[in-house]
C-alpha positions as CSV (number, residue, x, y, z in Angstrom):
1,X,-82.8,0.9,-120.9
2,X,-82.6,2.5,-117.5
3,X,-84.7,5.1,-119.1
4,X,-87.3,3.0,-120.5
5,X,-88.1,1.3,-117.0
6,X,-88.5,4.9,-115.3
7,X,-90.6,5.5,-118.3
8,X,-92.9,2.3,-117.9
9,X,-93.1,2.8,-113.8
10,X,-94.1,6.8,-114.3
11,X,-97.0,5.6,-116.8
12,X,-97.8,2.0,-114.1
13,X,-98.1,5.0,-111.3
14,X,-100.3,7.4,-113.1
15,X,-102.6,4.7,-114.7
16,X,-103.0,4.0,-111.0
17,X,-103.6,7.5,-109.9
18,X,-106.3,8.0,-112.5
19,X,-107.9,4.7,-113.0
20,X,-109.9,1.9,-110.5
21,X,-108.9,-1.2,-111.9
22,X,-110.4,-3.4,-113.5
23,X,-111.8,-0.9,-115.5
24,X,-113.2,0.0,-119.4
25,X,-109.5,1.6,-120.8
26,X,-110.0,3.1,-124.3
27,X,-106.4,2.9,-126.3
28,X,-106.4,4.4,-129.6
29,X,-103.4,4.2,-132.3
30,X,-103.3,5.6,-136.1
31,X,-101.6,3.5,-138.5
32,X,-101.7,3.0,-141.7
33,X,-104.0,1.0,-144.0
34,X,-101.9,-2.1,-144.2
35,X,-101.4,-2.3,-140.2
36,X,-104.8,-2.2,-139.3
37,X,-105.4,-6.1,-139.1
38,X,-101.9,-5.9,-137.3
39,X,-103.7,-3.6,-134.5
40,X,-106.8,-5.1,-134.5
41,X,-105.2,-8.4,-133.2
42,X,-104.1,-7.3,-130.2
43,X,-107.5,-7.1,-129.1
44,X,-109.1,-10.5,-130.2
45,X,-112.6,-10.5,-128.6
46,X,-112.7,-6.4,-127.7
47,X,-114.9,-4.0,-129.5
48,X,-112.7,-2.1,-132.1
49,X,-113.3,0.4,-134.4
50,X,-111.8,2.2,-137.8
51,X,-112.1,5.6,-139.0
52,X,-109.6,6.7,-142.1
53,X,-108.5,9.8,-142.0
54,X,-109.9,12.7,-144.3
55,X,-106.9,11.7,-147.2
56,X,-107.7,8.5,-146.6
57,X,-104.1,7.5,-146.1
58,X,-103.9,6.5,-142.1
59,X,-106.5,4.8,-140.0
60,X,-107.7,5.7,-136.8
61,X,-108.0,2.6,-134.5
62,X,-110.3,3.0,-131.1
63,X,-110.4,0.1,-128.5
64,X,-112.3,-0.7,-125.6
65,X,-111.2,-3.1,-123.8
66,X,-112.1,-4.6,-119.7
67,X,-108.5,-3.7,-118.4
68,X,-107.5,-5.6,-115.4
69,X,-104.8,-3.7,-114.3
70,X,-101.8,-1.3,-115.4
71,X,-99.8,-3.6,-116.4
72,X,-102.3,-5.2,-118.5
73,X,-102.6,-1.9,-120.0
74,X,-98.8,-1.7,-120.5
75,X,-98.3,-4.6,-122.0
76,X,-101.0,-3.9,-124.9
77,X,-98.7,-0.4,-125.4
78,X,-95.8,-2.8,-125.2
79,X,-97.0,-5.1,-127.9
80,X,-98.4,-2.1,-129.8
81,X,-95.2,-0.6,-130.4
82,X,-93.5,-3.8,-132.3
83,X,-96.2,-2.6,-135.0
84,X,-94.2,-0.8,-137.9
85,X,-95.3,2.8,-137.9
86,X,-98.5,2.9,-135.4
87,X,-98.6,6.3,-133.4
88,X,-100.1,5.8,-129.7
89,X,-102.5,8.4,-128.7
């Protein structure tokens, strides 16, 4: 796990570097149809858009969302990954 907490403070430091916080953070994720509710609830209250892919067979999931800080930020990405399948872009 060593590697994952290098991981997490790497991504705290740029989010830091590149963002004044609180600021408007856009996350987006691709999942399938059957996750998209799944997605969607990690941002109760936030603007959140779908856009299914040309197949039809994934979703494309764009969030906009007042971030407070990075770990705010860290801990949606954190949350995110429990979800089955969703790919973090």
């Amino acid at each position: 796990m060593a590697g994952q907490k290098y991981d997490t403070e790497e991504f705290r430091n740029k989010l830091e570097a590149t963002h004044d916080f609180p600021t408007l953070y856009m996350f987006k994720f691709i999942v399938t149809d059957d996750k998209k509710q799944e997605v969607e609830n990690l941002f109760p209250m936030n603007e959140v858009s779908f856009k299914p892919s040309s197949k039809g067979k994934y979703i494309s999931v764009t969030a906009k969302v007042m971030a407070s800080s990075s770990d705010y930020v860290i801990d949606i990405y954190k949350r995110a990954k429990q979800i089955e399948g969703i790919i973090a872009l």
